[in-house]
DSSP file (Angstrom, degrees, kcal/mol; ACC not computed):
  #  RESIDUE AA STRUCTURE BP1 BP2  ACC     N-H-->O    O-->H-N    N-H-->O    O-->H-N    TCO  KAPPA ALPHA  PHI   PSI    X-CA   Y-CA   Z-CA
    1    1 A X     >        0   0    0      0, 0.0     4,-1.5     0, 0.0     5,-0.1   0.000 360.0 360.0 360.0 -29.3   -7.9    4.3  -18.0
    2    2 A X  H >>  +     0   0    0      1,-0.2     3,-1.6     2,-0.2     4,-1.5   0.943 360.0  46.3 -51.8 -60.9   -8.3    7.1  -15.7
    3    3 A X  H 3> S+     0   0    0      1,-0.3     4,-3.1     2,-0.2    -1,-0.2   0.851 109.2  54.3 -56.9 -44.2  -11.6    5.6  -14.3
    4    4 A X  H 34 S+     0   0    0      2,-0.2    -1,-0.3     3,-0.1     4,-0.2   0.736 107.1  49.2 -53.5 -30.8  -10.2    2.4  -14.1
    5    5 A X  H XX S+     0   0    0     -3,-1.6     4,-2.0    -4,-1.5     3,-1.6   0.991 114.4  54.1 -75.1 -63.2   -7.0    3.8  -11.8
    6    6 A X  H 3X S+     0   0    0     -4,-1.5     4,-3.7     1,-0.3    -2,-0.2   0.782 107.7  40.3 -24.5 -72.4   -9.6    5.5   -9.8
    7    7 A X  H 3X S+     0   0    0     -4,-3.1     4,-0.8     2,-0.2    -1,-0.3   0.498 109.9  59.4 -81.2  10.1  -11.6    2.9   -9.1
    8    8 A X  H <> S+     0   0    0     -3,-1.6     4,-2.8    -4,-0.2     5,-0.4   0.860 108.1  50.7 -43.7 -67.3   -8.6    0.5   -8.4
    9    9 A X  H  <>S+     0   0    0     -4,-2.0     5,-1.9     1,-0.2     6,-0.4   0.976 114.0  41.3 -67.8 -61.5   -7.6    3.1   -5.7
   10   10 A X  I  <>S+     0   0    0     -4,-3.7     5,-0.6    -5,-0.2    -1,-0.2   0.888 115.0  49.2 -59.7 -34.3  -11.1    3.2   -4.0
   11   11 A X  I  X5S+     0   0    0     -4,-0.8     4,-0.5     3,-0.2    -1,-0.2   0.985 126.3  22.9 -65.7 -54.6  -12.0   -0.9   -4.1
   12   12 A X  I  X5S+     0   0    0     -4,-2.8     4,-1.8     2,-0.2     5,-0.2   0.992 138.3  14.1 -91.8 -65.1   -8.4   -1.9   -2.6
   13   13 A X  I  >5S+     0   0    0     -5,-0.4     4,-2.0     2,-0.2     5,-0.3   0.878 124.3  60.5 -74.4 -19.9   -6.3    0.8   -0.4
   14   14 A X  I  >XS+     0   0    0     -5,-1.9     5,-5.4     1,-0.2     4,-1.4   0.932 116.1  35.8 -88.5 -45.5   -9.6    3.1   -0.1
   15   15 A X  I  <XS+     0   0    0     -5,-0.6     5,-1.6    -4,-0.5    -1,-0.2   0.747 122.6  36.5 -76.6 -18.7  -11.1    0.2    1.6
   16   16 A X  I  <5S+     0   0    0     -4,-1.8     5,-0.2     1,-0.1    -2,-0.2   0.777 127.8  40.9 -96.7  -9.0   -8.3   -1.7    3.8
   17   17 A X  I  <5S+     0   0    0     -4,-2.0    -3,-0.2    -5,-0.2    -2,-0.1   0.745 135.6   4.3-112.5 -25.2   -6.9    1.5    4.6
   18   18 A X  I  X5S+     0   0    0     -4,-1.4     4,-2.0    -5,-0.3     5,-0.3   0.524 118.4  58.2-130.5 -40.5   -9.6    3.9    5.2
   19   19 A X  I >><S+     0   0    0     -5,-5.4     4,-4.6    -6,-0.2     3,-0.6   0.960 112.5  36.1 -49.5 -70.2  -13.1    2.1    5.1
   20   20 A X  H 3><S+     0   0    0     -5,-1.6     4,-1.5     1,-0.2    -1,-0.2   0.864 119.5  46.2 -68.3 -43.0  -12.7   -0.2    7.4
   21   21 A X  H 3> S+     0   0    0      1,-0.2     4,-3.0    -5,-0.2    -1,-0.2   0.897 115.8  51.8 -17.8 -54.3  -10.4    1.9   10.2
   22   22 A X  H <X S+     0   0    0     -4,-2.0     4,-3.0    -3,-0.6     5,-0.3   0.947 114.6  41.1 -93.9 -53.1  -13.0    4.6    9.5
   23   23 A X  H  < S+     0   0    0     -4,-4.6     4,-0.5    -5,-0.3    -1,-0.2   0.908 111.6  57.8 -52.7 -44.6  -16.1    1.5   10.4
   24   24 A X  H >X S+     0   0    0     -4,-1.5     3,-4.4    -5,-0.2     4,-1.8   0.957 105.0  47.6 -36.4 -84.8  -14.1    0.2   13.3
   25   25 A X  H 3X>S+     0   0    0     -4,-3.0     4,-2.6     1,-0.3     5,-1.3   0.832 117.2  45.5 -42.4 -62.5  -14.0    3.7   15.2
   26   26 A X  H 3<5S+     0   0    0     -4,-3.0    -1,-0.3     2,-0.2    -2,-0.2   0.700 114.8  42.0 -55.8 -17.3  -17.6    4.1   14.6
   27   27 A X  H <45S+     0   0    0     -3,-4.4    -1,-0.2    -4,-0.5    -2,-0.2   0.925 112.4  55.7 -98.6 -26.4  -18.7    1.0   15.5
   28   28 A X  H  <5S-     0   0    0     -4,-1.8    -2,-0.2    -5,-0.1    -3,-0.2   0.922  97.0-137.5 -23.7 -72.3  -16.3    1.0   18.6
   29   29 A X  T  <5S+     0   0    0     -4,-2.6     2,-1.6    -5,-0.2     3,-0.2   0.372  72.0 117.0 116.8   2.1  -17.9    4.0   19.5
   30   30 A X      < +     0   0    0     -5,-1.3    -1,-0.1     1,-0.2    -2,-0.1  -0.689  22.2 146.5-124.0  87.4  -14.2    5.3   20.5
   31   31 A X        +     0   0    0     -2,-1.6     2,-0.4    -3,-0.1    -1,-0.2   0.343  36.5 116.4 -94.8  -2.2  -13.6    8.5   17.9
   32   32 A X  S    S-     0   0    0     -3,-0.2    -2,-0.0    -7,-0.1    -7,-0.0  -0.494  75.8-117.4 -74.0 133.7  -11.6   10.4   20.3
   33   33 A X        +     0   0    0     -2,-0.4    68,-0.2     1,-0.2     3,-0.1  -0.395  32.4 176.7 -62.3 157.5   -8.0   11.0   19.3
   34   34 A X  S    S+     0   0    0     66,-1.4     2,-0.2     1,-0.8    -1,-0.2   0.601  77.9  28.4-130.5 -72.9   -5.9    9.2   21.9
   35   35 A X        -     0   0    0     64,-0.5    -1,-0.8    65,-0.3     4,-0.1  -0.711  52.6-171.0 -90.5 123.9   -2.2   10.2   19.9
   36   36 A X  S    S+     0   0    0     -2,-0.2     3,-0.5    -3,-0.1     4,-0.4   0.678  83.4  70.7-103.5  -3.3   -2.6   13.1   18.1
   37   37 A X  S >  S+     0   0    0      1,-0.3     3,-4.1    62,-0.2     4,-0.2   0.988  89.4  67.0 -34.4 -84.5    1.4   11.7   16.6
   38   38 A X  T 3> S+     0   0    0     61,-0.5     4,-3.0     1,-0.2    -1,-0.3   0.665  80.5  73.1 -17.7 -40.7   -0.3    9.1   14.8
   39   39 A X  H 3> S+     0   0    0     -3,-0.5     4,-2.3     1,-0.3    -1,-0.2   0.982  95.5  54.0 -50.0 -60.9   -1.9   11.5   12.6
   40   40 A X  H X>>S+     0   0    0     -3,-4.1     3,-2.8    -4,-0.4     4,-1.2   0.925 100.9  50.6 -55.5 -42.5    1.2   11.9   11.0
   41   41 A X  I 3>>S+     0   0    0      1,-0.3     4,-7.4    -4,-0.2     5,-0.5   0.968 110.8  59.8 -42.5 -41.3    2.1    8.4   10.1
   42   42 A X  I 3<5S+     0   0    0     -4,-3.0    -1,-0.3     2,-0.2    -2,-0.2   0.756 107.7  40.3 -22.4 -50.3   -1.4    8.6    8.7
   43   43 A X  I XX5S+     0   0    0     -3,-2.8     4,-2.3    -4,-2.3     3,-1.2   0.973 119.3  42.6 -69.9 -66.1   -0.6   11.6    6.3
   44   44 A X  I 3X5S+     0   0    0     -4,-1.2     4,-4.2     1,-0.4     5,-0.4   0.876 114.6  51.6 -64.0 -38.3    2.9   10.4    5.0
   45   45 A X  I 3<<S+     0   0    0     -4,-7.4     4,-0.4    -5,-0.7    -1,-0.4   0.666 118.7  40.4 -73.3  -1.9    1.3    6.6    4.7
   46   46 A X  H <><S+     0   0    0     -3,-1.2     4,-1.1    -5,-0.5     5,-0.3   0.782 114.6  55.2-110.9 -35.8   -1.7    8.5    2.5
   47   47 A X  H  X S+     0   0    0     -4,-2.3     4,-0.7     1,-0.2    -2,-0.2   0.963 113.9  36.5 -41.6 -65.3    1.0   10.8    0.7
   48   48 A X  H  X S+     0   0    0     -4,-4.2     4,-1.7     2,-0.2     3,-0.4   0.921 109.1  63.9 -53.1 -40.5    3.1    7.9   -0.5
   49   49 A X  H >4 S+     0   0    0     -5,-0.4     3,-2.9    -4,-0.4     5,-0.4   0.783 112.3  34.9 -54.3 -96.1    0.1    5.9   -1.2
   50   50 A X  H 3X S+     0   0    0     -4,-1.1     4,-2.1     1,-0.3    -1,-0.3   0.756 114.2  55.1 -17.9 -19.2   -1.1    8.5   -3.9
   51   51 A X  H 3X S+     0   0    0     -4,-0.7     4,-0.8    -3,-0.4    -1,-0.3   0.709 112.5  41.1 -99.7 -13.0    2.2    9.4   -5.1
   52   52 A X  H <X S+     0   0    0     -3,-2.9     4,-1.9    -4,-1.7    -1,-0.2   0.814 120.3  51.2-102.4 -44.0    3.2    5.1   -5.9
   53   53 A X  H  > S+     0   0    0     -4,-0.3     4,-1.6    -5,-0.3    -2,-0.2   0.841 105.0  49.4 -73.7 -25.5   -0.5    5.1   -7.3
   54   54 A X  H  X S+     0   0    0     -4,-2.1     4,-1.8    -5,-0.4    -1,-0.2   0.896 110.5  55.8 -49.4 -61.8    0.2    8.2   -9.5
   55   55 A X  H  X S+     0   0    0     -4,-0.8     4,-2.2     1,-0.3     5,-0.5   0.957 100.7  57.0 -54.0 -61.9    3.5    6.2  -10.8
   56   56 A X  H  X S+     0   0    0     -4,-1.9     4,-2.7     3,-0.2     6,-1.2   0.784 114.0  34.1 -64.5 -43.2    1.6    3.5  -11.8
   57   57 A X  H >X S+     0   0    0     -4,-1.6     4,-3.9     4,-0.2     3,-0.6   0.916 127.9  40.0 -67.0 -79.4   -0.8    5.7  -14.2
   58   58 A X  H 3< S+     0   0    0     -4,-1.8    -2,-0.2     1,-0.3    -3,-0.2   0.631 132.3  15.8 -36.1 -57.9    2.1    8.1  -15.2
   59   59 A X  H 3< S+     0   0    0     -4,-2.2    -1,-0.3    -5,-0.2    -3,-0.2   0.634 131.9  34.8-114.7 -24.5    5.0    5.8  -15.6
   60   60 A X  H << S-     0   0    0     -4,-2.7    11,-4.7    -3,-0.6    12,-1.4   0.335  98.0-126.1-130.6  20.4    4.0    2.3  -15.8
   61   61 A X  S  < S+     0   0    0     -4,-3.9     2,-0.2    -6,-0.3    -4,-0.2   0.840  73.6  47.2  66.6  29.4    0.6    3.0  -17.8
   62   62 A X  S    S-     0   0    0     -6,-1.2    -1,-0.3     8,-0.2     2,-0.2  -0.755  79.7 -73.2-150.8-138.1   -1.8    1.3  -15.6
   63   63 A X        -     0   0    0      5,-1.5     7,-0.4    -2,-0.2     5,-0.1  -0.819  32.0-111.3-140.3-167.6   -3.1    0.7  -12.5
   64   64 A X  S    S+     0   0    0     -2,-0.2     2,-0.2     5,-0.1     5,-0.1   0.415  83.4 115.3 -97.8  15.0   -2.5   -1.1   -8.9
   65   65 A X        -     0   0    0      3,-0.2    -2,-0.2     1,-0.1     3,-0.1  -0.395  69.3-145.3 -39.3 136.2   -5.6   -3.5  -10.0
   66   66 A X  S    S+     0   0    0     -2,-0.2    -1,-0.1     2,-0.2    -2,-0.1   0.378 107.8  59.2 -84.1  -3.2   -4.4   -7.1  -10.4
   67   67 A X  S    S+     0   0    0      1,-0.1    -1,-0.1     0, 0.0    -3,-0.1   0.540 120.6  23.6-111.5  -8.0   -7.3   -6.7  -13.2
   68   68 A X  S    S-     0   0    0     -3,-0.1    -5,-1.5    -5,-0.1    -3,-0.2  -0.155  84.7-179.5-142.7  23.7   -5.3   -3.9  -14.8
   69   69 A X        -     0   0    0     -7,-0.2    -5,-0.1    -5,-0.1    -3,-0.1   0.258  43.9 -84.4 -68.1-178.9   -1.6   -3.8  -14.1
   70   70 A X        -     0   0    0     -7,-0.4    -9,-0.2    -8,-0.2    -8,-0.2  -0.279  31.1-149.4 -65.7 150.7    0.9   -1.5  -15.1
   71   71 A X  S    S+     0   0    0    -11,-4.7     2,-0.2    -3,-0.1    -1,-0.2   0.904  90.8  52.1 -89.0 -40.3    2.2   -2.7  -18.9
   72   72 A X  S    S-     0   0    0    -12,-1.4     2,-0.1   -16,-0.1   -10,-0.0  -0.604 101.6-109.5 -93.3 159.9    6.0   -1.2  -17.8
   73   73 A X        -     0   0    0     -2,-0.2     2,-0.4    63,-0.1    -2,-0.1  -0.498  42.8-121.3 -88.7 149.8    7.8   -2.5  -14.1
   74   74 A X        +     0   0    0      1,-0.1   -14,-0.0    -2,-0.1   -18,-0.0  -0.959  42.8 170.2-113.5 126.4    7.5    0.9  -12.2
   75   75 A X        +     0   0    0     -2,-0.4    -1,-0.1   -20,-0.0    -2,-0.0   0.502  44.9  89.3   0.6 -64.0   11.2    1.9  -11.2
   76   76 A X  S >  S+     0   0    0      3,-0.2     3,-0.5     4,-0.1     4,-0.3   0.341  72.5   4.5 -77.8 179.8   10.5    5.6   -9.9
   77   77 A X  G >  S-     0   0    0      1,-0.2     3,-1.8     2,-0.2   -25,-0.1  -0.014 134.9  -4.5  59.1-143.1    9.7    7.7   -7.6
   78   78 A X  G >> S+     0   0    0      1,-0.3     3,-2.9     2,-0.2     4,-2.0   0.723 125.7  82.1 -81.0 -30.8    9.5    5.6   -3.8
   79   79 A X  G <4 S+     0   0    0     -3,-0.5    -1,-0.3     1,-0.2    -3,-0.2   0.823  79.9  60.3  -1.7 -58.5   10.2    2.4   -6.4
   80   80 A X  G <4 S+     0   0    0     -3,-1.8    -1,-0.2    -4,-0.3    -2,-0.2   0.593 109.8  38.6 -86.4  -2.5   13.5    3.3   -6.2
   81   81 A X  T <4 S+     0   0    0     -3,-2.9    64,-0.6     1,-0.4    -1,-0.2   0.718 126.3  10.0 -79.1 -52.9   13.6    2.7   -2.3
   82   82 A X  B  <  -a  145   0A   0     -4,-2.0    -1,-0.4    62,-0.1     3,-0.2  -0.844  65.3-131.6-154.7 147.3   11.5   -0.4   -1.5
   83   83 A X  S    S+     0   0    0     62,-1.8     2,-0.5     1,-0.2     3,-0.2   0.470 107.4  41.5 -69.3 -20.0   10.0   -2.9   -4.3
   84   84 A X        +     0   0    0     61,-0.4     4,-0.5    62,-0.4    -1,-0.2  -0.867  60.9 144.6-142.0  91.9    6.2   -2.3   -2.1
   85   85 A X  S  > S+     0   0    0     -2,-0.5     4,-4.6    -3,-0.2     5,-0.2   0.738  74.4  55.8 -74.8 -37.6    6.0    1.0   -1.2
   86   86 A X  H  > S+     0   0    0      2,-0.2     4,-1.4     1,-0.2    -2,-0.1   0.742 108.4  54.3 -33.7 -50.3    2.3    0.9   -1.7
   87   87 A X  H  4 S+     0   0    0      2,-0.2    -1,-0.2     1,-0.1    -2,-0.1   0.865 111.0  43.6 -40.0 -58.1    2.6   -2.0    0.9
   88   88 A X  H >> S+     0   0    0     -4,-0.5     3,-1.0     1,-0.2     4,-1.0   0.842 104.3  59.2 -72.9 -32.1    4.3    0.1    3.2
   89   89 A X  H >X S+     0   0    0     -4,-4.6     4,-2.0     1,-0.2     3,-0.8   0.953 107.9  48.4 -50.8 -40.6    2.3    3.1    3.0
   90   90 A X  H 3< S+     0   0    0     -4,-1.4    -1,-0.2     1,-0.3     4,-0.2   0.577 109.6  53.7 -84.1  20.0   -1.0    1.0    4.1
   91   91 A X  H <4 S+     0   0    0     -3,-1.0    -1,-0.3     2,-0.1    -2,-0.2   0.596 110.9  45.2-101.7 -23.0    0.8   -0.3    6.7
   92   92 A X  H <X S+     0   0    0     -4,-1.0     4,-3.7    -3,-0.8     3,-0.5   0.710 111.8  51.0 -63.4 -22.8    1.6    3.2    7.7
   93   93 A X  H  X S+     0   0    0     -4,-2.0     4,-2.9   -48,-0.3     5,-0.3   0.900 114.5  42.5 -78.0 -50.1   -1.6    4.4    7.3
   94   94 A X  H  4 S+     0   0    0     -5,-0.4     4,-0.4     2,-0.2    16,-0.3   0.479 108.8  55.3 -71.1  -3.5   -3.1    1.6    9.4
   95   95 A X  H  > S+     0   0    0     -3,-0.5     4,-3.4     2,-0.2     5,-0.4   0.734 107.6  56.5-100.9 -49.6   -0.3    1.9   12.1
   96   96 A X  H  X S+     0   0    0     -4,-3.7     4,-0.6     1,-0.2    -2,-0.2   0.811 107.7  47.5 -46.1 -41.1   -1.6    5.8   12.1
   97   97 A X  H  X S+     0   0    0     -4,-2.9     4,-3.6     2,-0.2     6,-0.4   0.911 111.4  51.2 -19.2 -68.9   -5.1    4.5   12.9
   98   98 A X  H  > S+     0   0    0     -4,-0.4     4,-1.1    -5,-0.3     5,-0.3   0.975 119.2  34.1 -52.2 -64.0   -3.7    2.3   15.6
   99   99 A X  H  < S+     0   0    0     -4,-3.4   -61,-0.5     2,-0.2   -64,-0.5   0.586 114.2  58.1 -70.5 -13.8   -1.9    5.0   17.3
  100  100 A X  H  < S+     0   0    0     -4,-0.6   -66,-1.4    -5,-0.4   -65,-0.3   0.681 126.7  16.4 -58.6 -53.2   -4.3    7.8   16.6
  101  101 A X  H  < S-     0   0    0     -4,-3.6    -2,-0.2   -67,-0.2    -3,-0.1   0.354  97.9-136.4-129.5  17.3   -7.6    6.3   18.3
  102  102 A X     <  +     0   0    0     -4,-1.1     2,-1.0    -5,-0.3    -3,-0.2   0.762  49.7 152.6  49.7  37.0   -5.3    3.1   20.7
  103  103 A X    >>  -     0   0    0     -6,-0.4     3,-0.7    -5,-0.3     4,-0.7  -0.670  37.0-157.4 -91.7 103.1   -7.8    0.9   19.8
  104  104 A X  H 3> S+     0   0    0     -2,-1.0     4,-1.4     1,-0.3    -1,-0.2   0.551  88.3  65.5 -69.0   4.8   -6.0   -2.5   19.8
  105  105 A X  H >> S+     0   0    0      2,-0.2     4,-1.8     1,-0.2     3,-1.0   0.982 101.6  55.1 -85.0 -55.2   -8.0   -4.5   17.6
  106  106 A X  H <> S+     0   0    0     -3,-0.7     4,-1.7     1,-0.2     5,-0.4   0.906 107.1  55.6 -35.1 -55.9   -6.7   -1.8   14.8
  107  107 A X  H 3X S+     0   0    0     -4,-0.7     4,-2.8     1,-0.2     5,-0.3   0.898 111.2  37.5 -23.8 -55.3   -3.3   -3.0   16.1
  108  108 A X  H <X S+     0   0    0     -4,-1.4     4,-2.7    -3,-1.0    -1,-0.2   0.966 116.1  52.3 -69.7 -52.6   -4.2   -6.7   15.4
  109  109 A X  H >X S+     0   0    0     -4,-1.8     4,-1.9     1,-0.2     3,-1.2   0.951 113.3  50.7 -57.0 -60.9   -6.1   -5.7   11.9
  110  110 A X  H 3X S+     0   0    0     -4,-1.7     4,-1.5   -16,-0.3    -1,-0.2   0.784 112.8  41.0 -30.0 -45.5   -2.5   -3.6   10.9
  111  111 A X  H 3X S+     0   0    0     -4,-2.8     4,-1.3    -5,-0.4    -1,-0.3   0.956 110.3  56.6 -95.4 -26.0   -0.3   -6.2   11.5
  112  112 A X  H <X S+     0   0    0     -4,-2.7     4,-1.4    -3,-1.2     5,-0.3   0.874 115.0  44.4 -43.1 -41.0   -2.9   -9.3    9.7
  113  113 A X  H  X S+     0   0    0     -4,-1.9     4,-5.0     2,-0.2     5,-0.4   0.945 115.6  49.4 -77.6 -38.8   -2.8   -6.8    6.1
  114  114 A X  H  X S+     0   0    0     -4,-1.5     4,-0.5    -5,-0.3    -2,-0.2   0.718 119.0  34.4 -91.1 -18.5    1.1   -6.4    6.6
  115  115 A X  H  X S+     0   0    0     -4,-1.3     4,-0.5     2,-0.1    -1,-0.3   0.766 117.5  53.1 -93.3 -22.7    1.6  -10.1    7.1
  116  116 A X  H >X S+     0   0    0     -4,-1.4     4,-1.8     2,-0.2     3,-0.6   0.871 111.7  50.4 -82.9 -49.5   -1.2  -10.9    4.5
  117  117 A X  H >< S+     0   0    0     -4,-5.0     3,-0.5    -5,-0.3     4,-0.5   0.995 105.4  54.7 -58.0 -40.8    0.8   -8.4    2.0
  118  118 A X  H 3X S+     0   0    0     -4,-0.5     4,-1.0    -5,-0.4     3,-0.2   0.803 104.8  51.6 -72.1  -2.1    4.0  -10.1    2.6
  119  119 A X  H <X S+     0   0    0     -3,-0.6     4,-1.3    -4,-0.5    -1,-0.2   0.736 112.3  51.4 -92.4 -13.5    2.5  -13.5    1.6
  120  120 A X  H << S+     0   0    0     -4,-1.8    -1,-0.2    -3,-0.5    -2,-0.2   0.003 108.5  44.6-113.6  31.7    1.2  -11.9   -1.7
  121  121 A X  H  4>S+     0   0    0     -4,-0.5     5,-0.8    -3,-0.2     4,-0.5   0.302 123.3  37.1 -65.0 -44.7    4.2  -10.3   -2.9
  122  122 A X  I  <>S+     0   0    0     -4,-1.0     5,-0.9    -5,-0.3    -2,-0.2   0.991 126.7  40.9 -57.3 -74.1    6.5  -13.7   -2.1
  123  123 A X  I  <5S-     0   0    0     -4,-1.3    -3,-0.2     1,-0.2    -1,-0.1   0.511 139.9  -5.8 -45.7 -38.3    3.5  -16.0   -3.2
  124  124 A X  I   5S+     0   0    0     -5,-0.1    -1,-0.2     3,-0.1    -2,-0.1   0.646 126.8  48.1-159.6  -6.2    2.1  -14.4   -6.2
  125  125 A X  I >>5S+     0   0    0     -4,-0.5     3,-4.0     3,-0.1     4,-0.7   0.643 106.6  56.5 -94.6-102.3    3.6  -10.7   -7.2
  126  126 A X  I 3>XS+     0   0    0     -5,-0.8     4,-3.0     1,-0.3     5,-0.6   0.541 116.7  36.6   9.4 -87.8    7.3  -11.6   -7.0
  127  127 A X  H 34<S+     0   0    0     -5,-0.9    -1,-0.3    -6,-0.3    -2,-0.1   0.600 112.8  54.0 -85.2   5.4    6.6  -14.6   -9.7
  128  128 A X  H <>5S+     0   0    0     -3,-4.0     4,-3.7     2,-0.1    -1,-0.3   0.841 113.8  46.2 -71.7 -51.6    4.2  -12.9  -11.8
  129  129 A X  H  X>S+     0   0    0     -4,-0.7     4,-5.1    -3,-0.4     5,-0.6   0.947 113.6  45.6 -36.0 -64.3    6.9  -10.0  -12.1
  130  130 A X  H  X5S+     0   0    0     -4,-3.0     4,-1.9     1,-0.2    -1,-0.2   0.956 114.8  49.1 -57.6 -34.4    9.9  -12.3  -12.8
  131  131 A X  H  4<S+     0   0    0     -5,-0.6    -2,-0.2     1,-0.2    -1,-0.2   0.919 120.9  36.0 -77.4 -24.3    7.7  -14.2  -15.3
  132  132 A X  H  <5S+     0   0    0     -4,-3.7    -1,-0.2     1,-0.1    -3,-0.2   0.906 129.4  27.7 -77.0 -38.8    6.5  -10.6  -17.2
  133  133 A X  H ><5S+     0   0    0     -4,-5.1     3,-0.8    -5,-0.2    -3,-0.2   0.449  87.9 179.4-127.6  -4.0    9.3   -8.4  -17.1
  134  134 A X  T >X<S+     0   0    0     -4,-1.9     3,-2.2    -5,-0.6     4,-1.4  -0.102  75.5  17.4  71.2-147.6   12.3  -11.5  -17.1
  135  135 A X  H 3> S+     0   0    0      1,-0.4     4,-1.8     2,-0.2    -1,-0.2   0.772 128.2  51.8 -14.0 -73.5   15.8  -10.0  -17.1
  136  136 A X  H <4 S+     0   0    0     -3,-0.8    -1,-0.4     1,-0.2    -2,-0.2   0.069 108.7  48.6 -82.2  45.0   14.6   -6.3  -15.8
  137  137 A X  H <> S+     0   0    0     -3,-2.2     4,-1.8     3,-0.1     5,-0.4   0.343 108.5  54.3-123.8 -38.0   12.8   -7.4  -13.1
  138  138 A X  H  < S+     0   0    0     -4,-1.4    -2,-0.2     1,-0.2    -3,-0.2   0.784 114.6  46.6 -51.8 -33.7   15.9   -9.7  -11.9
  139  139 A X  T  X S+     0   0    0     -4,-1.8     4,-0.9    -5,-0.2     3,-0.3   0.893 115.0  39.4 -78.8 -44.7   17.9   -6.6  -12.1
  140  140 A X  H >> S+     0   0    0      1,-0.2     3,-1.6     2,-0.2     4,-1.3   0.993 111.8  60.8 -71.1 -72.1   15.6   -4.3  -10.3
  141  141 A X  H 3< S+     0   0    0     -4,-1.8    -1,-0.2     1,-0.2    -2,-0.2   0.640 106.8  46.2  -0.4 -38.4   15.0   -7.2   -7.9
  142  142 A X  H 34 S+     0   0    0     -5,-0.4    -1,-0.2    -3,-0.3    -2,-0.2   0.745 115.7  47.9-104.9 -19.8   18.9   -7.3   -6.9
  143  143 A X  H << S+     0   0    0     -3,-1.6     2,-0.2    -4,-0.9    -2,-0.2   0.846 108.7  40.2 -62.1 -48.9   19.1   -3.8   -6.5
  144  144 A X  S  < S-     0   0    0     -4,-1.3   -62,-0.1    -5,-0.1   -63,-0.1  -0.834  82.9-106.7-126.6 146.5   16.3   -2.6   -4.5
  145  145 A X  B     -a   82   0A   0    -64,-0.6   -62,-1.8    -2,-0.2   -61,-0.4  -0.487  17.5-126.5 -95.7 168.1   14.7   -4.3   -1.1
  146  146 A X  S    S-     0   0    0    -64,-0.2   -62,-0.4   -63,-0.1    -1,-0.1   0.853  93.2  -9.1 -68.8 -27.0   11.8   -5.9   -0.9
  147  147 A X  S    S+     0   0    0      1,-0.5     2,-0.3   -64,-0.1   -63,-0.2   0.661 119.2  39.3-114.6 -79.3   10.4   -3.8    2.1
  148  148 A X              0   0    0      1,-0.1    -1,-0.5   -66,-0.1   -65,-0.1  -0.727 360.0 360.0-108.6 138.8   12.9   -1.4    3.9
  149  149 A X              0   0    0     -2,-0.3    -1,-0.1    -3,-0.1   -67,-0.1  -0.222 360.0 360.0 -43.1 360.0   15.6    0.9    2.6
């Protein structure tokens, strides 16, 4: 399963979050730090990211694949804050891009994933959840927000 988590991590956030930023600046041509600020959102948004992808192996026994999910509703950790932390880290990650090298097209990509995540948690996480985990997802759900804390 380990392999699986792994390559989970690299196909979906490794690519919206770091390929393509990483292709942009190169092909942009503009690799100079602009904000050297940004950096951080960068870190914390790559910190959380491992640490909700970590929960998912440890705690809810899969991975953040849609081909593999977790068998138990993940609870912990940044969980216990926001329903999408995962979300919010790669919108932090991507905001650090954006503010790190001022390139606005990152602007434009950052806020296209962050609206394109909120149509796939309403659309199609949300009522896969309620329909797997029933009762404790209704509970968790009424507890905890969907985004912000």
């Amino acid at each position: 399963m380990f392999a699986r988590a792994l390559l989970a991590f690299l196909a979906l956030p490794g690519v919206v979050a770091f390929a393509v930023p990483v292709v942009w600046l190169l092909a942009s041509s503009r690799t100079s730090l602009v904000q050297p600020l940004g950096l951080v959102l960068l870190v914390i948004g790559s910190l959380a990211l491992v640490w909700c992808v970590r929960d998912f192996y440890v705690s809810g026994k899969g991975t953040l694949a849609p081909w593999a999910p977790p068998a138990h509703l993940v609870v912990v950790g940044l969980y216990r804050y926001t329903r999408n932390p995962m979300y919010v880290a790669v919108t932090l990650i991507l905001l650090g891009w954006a503010v790190s090298f001022g390139l606005p097209g990152l602007w434009v990509y950052a806020v296209i994933v962050a609206i394109a995540f909120h149509l796939r948690v309403v659309l199609g996480e949300e009522p896969w959840l309620a329909r797997t985990h029933g009762a404790q997802w209704q509970e968790y759900a009424s507890r905890v927000p969907r985004w912000f804390w």
